[in-house]
N, C-alpha and C positions, 0 to 999 in steps of 0.2 A: 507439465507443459509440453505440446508437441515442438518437433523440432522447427516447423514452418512457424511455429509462433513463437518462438524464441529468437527465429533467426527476426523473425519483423521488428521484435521489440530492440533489440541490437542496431538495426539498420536505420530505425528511424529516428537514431539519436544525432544521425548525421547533420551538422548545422550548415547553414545555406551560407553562400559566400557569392561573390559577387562575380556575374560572366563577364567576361571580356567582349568588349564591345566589339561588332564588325567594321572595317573601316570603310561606311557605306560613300561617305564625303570621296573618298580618295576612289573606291568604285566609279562613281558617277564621274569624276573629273576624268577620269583614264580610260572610262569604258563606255558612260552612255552620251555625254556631252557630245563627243565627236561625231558620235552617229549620230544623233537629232541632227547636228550641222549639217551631215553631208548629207544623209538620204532626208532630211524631212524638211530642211532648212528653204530650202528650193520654192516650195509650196507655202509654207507655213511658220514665214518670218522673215525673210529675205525680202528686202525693198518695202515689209510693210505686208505682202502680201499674205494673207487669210481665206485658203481656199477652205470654204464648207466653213468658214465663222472662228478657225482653230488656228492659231497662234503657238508656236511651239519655242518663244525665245525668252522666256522667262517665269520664275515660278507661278506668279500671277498667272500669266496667260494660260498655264498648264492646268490650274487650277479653275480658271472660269471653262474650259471646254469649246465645245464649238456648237454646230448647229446639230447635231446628233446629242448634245449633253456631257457630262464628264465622261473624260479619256482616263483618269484613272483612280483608280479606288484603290491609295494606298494600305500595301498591306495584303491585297488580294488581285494575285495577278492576272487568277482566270474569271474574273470581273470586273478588270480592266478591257474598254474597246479597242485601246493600243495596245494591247497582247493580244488580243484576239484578229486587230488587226494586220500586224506581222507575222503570225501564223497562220494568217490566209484562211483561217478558221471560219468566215463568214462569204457575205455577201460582198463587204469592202474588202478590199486588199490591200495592204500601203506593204511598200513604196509600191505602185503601179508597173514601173518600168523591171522589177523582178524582186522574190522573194528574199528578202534579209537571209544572214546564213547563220546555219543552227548558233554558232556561239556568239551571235550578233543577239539572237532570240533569246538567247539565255542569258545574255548580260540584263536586257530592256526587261525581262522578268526577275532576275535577282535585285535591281532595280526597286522596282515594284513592293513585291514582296516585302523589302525589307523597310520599306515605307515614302519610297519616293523621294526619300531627300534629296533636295538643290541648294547645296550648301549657300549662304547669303542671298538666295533669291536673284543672283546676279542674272544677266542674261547669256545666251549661247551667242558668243562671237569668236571671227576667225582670229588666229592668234597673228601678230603682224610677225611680218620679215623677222624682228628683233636686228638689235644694232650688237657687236663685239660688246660694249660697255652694259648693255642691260638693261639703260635704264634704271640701274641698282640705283638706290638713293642712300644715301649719309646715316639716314634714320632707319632706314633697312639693314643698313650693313653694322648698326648699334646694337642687334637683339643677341639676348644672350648669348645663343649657341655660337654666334659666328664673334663672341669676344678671345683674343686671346686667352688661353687658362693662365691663369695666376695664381700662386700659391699663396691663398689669403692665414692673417694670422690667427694663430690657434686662441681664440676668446680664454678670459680671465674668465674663471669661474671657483667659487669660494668651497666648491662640491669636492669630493677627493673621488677621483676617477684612473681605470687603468691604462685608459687610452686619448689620444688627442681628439678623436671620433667622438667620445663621452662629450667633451668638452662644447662640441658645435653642437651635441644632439641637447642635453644639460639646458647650453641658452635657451633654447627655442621653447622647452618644458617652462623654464621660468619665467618668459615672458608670457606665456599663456597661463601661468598660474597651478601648472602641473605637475608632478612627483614622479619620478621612475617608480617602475613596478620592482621588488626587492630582486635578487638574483634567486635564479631558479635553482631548482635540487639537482643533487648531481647525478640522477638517473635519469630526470629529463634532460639534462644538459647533453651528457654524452647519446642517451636516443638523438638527439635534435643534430646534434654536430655528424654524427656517423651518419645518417640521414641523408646531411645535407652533402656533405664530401663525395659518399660511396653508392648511395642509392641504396644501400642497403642497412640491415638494423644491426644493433652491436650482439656480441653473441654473450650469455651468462658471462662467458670466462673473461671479457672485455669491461665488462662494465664491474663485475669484481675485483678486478686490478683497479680499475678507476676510483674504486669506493676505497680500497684499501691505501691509492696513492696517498699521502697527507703533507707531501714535503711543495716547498714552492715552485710553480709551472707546470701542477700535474698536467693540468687543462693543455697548455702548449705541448705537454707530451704527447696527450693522444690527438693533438691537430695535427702535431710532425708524422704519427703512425700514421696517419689516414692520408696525409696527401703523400706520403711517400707510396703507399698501396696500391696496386694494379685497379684497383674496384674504383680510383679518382677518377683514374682519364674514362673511366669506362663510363662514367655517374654525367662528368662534365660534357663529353663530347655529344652527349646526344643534345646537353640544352644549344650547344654550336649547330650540331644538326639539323635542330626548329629552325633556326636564320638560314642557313644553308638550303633550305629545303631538299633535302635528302631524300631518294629513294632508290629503289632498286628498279624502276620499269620507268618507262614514258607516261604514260600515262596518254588523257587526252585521246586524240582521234585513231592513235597505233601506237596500241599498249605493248610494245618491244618492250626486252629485259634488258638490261643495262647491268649484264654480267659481270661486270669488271670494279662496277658503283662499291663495293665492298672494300674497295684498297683505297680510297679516296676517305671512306668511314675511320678504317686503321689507322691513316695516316691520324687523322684529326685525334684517337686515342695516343697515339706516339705522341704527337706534340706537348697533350695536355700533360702524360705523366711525367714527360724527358721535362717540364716550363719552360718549351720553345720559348720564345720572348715574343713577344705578341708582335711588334712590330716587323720582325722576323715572320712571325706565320700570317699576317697579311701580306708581305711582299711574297710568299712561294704560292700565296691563294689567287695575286691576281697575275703573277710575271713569274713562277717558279723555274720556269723553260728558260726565262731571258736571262739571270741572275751567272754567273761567271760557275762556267763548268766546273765539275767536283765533283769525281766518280763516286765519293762516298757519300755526296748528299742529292745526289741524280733522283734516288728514286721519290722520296719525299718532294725536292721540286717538281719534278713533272705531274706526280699526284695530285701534290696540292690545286694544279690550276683542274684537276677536276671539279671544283665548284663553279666555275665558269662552264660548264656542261653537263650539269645535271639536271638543270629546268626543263622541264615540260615540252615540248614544243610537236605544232602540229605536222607531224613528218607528209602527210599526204596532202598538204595545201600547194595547190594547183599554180598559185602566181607567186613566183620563188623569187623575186622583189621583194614580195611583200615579206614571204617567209625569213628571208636573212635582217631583215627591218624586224621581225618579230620577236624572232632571238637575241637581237642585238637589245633592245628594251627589256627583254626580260634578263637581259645583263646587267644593263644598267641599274632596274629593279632593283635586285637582290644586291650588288656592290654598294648602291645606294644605301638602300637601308641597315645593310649589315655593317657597313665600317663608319658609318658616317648618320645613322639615324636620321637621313632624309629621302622623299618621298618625290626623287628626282625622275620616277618616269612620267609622271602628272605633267608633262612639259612637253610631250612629244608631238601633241596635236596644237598644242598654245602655250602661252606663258603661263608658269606656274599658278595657277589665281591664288595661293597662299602665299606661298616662301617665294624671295626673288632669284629663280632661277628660270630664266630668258629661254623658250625656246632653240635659241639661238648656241647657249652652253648646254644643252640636250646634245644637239647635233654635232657638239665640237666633242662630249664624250663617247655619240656613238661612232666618229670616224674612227675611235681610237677601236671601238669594238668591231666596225666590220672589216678594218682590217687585220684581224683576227678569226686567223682559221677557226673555226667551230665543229663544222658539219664534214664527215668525209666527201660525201657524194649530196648530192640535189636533186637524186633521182624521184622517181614515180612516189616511192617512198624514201625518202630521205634516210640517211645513217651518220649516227654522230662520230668523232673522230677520237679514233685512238693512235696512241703512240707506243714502242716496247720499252721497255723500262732499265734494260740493260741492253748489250749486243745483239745481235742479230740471232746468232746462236752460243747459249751458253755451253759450258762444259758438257752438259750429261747430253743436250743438244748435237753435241760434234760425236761425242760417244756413239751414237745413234746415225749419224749420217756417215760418218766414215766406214760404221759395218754394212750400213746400204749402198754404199757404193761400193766397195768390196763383194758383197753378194749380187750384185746388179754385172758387175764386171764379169764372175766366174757365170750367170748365165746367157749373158753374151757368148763369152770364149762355148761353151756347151751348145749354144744354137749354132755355131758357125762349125764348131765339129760333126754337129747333126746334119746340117745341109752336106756336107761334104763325102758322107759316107752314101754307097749303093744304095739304093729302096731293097735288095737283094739282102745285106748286113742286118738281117731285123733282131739278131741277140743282142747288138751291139748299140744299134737305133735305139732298141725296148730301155735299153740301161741308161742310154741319154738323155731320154725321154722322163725317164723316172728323178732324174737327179733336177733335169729341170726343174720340173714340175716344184722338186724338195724347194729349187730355190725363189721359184715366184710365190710359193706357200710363203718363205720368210719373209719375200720382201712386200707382201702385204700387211702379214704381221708388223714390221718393224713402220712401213707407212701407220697402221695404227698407233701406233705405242711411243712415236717420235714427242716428246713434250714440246707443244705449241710455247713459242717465247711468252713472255708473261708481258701483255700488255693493260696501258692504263686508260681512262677519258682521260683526255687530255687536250691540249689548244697548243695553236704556234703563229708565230707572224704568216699573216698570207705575201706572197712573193710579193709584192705590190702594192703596199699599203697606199692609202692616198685620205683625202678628206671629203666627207659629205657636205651636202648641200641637206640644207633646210627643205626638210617635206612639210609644205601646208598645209594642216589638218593632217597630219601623219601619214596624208596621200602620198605612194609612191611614184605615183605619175602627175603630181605637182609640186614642182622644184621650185625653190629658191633661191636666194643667196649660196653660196659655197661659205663655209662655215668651219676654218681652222681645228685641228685637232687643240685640246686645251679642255681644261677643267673646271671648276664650278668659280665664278668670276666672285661670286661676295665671300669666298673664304681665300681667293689667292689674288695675291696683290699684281701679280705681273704676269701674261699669257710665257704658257710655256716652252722653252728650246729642243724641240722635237726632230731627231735628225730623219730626214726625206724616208729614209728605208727603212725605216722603223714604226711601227704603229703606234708609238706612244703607248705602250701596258706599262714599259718598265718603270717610265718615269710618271704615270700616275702611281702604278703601286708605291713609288718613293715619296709622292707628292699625300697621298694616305698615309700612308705611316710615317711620316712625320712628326717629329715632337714639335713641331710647331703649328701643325692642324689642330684648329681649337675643337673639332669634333671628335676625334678615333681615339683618343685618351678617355674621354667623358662618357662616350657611348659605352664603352668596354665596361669600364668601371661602373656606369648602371645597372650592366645587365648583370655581374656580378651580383651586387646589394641586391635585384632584386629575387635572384635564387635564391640570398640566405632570409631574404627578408619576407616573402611572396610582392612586393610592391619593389621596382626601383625608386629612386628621390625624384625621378621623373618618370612617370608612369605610364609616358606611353614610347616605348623604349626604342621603336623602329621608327620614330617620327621627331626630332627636337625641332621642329621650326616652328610656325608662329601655329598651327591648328592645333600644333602639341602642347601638353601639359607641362606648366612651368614646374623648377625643380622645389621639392619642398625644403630642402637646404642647399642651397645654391654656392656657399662658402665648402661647406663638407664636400660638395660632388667636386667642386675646382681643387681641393686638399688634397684627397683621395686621386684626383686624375694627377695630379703632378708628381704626388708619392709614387704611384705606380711606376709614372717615366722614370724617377729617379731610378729606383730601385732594378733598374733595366727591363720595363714592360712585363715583370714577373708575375704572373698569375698567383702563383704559390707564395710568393710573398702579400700579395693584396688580400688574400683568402686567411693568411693569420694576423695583418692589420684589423681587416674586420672583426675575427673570429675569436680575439685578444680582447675586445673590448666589451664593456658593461654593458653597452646597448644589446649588446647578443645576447648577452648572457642573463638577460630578465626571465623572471616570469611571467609568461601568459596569462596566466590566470591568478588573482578575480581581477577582472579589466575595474580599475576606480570607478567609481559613479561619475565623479568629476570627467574624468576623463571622455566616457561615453556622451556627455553633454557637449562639453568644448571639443572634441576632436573625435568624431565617433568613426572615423575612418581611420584610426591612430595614424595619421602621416607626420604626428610630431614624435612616436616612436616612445610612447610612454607605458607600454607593455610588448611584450614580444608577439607576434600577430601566430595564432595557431592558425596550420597548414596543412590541406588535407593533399595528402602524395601523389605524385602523377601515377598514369597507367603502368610506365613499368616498372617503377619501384613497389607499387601494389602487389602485380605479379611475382615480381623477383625475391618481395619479403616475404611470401609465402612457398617459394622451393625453397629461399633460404631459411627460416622456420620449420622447417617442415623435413630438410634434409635433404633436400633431392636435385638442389641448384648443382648444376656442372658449369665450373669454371674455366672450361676452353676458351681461350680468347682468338679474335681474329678468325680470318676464312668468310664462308659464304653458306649460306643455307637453302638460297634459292635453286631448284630444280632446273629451271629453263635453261637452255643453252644462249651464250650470247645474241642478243639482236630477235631470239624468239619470242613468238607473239604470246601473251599473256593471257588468258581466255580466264571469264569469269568464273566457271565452273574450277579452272584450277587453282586461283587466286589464294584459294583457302585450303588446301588441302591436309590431311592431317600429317602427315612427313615431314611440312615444311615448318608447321605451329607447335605440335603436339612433340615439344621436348623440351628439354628443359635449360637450356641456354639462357643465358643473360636475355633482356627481350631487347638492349639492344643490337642482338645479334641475330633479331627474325627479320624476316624481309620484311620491307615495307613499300608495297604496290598497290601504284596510285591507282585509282579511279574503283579500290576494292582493298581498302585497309583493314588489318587483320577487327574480328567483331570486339576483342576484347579493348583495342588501344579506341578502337569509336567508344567505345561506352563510357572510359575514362578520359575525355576530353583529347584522344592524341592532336596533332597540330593538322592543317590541312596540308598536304605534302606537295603539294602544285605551287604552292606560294612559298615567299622567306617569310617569317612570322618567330617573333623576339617574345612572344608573350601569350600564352596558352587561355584558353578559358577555363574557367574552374565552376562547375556545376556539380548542384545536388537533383536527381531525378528518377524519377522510379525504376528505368531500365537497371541502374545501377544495381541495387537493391534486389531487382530479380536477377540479373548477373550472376551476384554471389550468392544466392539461395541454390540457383539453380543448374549452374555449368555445370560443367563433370569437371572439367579442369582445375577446380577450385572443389569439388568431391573430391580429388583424387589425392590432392596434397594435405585433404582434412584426415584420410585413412592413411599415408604414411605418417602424418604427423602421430597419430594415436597409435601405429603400430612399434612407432620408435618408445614413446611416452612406455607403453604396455611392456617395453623388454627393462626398463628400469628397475635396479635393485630397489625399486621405493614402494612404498604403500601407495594409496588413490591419493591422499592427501599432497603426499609427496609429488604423485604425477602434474597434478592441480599448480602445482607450483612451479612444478619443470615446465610446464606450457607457457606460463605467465610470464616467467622468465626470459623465456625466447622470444613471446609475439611482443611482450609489452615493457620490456627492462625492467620490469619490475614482481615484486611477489602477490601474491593476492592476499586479501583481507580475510579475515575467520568467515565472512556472511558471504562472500565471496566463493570461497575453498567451500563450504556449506552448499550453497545453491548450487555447485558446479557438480558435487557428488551427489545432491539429490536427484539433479537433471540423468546425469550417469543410471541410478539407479533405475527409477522409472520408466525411461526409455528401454533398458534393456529387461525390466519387465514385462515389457509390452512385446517384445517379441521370443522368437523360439531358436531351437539350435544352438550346435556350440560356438558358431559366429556371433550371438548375439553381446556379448563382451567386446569385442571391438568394434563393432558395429555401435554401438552406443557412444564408446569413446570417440568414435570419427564423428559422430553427430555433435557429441559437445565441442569437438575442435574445430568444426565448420561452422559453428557460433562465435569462436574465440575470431577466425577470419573476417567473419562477416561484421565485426565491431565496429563500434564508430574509433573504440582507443586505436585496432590494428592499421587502419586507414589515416588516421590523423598524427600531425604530431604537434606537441605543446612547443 
């Protein structure tokens, strides 16, 4: 068997799973809706009016066309007339009065493309004024998500189980008429848990002890190893970082580096390994600056409001109105979705047309955002704000300025001796002259070598807070009402006491994390269950309102979120309620027949769901496999200098990819993410996004056939294999052992030596013995077992 046909038959064992939908509904309502209104509305729906036969205020009318025929052919955007005709592409031009702007153009085609949707066929109208009260209704403010959490009681069940989890999971089985999958073997267990904890695999000597352990709670033993381990916060904080949208540059129209994005990343590592308390690390995420000074938790607070300044934003946009109004929504965005699983910027041009949040409490959260520093400057090109993280000048800082002043002083005194002497005195001159010279030589040197203070992104109250007014249609130059600072009105009973000088961050961030917010408990604890589970109990993690998917144990997720509060917002506690119980600890396989009829999306949880691993646990299990992972934590990898511009060509370069760091310690710049994290579904880094897609696709597949990257750790893997005091047989197993926790089978250990053999018959030289073993180890990579986990 050649080695390109071995790697095929390995890769195509890969089973298809389901992609994550694009949130094209929340698209349209945020991005195209507003624009039909304001540039087409005029002509082609407003008062009735139908220039050229074309109607643009509801799905119908989009769908009958006009006097030219259909306007768009979803699905295909360059055979839409309405992309062709805001691209000025033809004979028509719309809008008439001047060209849409590029990411006007590119919304009206993502649009398109992704098939036109107009969610309910509703029509395009302007959002009203909105009143303080909302118009929230009684039966609106009754849906789930906005009930208080209550800790419902743990169901009788006549089943013997280890956890009160079993218990809600148990019912739901029996009323469907279905059986748990039995518990899984303890090689898949411990793969599956180390997996999930560390991002990485367990090593021989890990899963040996585990086989060996036999006394009660081995299992909770090696849950305690694993979240006690540096490799947690480092596994955890990148699924934070999906919500966060993290990256290292701008992205967008001025791809600048954002030098500093790297300590906002560590922080989110610290928290998770130290179990900040959740409630604690939303308050330093959105108010870390406001919180009562504390020289020893300064730098963490100011950090943390680095997630309020990491988004995207277009630094060269010319109407700086519009720009601080830009930033500010993609505040709300991201805070929205990450603490609260709601889809509160969909409000900025009208009322929410889903979930009842009013325009009107749009604008009462963004006064709290725009007065709040963000941006340093507003210039030509804009620059985002940093702050320094301790004193002005630290210790080794003053080291440094006082020998410069000190050398700055002796060649003053040395110029004013030099002017003083004759032009006649030239022995004397020449020697003054020369000592100078010694000392502007240092005090250039010592200008270089001075260490710059260590600063963060970061945010602060702007001097002046105040409150906005409603923009209609998210127009900055139409105002309306002035619009109180204050919070989302159907989850708080009473507007909030905001003192004049203050923007209101602190006391939303107190108003989020809240144990009495029936949201930030629920959300947290979803997104949990859904890393260990690949689904949350509600599945669509960054959305709980009404377009979102109801929870598929509604009692377990209220359980689970109040255990959490109790336990004081502990992460590491929540991670072994779950990771304790029966429900985890099934087997995947064989999924029941029953099962795949009544429940063939298991969301009643009656087999463990097999999971194929993200991009950089992929990566990461094969240096670590392989031997060659370096565990340096922390710092920065990116070459640019702060605030420098990112150019395509160096986006990828090999210095900055080509090592072997954990991946989440490569950069990640937007608008050119590294090609390995595209291939494994990485997140899109411009957006907050709770929930990855998981695709099976041929790129994949040629990936690992073909990188050198995934060459290279196949030849150390084989080269470590080959120094073993063992025979082939023996090596066969030491491979097996590492990529897959487990040993290999006689037919197994067989095919693996005859592959060995025949390959390195096929070639020549004294390389050709390693050379064969790196071939059979770049099959053991390319597997469907090394990529997946039971």
């Amino acid at each position: 068997m050649s080695l390109r046909a071995a790697l095929v038959a390995s890769v195509v064992l890969l089973s298809p799973v389901i992609a994550a939908a694009q949130p094209a509904a929340e698209h349209f309502e945020k991005h195209v809706r507003p624009l039909l209104l304001e540039h087409c509305g005029g002509c082609h729906g407003k008062d009735g009016k139908a220039k050229g036969g074309l109607k643009l205020t509801t799905a119908a009318e989009l769908a009958a066309g006009g006097e030219s025929g259909p306007v768009v052919v979803p699905g295909h955007a360059d055979k839409s007339l309405l992309v062709e005709t805001v691209r000025y592409g033809g004979d028509l031009k719309m809008p008439p009065k001047g060209k849409l702007r590029p990411d006007q153009i590119a919304a009206l085609e993502k649009w398109v493309k992704d098939g036109a949707v107009w969610p309910g066929g509703t029509g395009v109208t302007a959002a009203s004024g909105g009143r303080w009260d909302g118009g929230i209704t009684d039966d609106q403010k009754r849906f789930w998500a906005f009930q208080p959490v209550r800790e419902p009681k743990v169901p009788d069940t006549n089943h013997p189980t280890q956890s009160r989890i079993d218990a809600f999971v148990r019912t739901r089985l029996d009323a469907a008429g279905l059986t748990p999958a039995p518990p899984a073997d303890r090689r898949t267990l411990i793969r599956r848990v180390t997996y999930d904890l560390t991002g990485l695999p367990p090593t021989p000597e890990e899963v040996a002890a585990f086989l060996a352990d036999r006394g009660d709670g081995a299992f909770a033993r090696v849950v305690d190893r694993l979240l006690a381990s540096s490799a947690y916060g480092e596994r955890w904080a990148r699924h934070w970082l999906d919500v966060a949208r993290y990256a290292d540059s701008n992205g967008l129209d001025e791809n600048t580096a954002f030098g500093n994005a790297w300590r906002y990343r560590d922080y989110v590592v610290r928290a998770f390994n130290t179990d900040k308390p959740y409630d604690r690390f939303v308050l330093e995420q959105l108010a870390g600056d406001l919180l009562p000074d504390d020289a020893a938790t300064r730098e963490d607070r100011l950090t943390a409001t680095g997630f309020l300044v990491l988004g995207p934003k277009l630094l060269a946009e010319p109407d700086k109105a519009k720009m601080v109004m830009d930033i500010v929504d993609e505040q709300i965005d991201v805070a929205g979705k990450a603490f609260l699983g709601l889809t509160v910027s969909c409000a900025r041009c009208h009322d929410h047309k889903f979930d009842p949040i009013p325009t009107r409490d749009y604008y009462a959260l963004a006064g709290i955002f725009k007065s709040t520093k963000t941006m340093a400057t507003l210039a030509t090109v804009a620059k985002a704000h940093e702050r320094p993280l301790g004193p002005k000048d630290s210790p080794e800082t003053l080291l440094y300025r006082d020998r410069l002043k000190l050398v700055t002083k002796e060649l003053r005194t040395l110029e004013q001796e030099f002017g003083k002497l004759p032009a006649t005195d030239k022995d004397k001159r020449h020697a003054l002259h020369l000592k100078a010279e010694e000392r502007r030589a240092e005090i250039k040197q010592l200008e270089k070598t001075v260490p710059p203070p260590a600063v963060v992104l970061a945010v602060q109250d702007e001097a002046n807070p105040a409150d906005v007014k409603v923009h209609v249609r998210g127009n900055t130059q139409t105002l309306g009402e002035l619009a109180p600072r204050g919070f989302l009105r159907v989850v708080s009973d009473k507007a909030p006491s905001i003192p004049a000088k203050a923007s209101g961050r602190l006391e939303l961030a107190r108003w989020v994390a809240s144990a009495d917010n029936p949201l930030t408990a629920r959300v947290l604890v979803n997104r949990v269950w859904q890393h260990h589970f690949g689904e949350g109990l509600v599945r669509t993690p960054d959305d709980f309102g009404t377009r979102g998917e109801r929870p598929s144990h509604p009692e377990l997720l209220d359980w689970l979120a109040a255990q959490f509060v109790k336990n004081g917002w502990s992460l590491k506690s929540l991670h072994r309620l779950i990771l304790l119980s029966d429900t985890y600890q099934m087997a995947s396989r064989p999924v029941p027949a029953a099962a795949a009829a009544v429940d063939p999306d298991n969301r009643l949880l009656s087999h463990f769901p097999r999971r194929r691993l993200e991009a950089e646990a992929v990566r990461d299990a094969m240096l670590a496999v392989a031997g060659t992972l370096d565990r340096t934590a922390g710092g920065t990898l990116l070459e640019n200098g702060n605030f420098e511009y990112i150019n395509n060509d160096r986006a990828r370069g090999v210095a900055r990819y080509d090592n072997a760091r954990r991946s989440l310690y490569l950069p990640v710049i937007r608008n050119n993410v590294f090609d390995f994290f595209q291939t494994f579904d990485f997140v899109e880094p411009h957006v907050s996004n709770g929930k990855r897609a998981v695709t099976v696709v041929a790129p994949q597949a040629l990936y690992l056939m073909n990188n050198p990257f995934v060459a290279r750790q196949a030849a150390a893997l084989a080269e470590s294999l080959l120094k073993l005091p063992a025979d082939d047989a023996g090596r066969v197993a030491a491979a097996y052992e590492r990529a897959y926790g487990r040993p290999p089978t006689t037919e197994e250990t067989a095919r693996a030596l005859a592959f060995v053999g025949r390959y390195a018959a096929a070639l020549e030289g004294a390389e050709r013995r390693p050379r064969a073993w790196a071939a059979w180890c770049h099959v053991v990579f390319a597997s469907s077992e090394f990529v997946y986990v039971e």
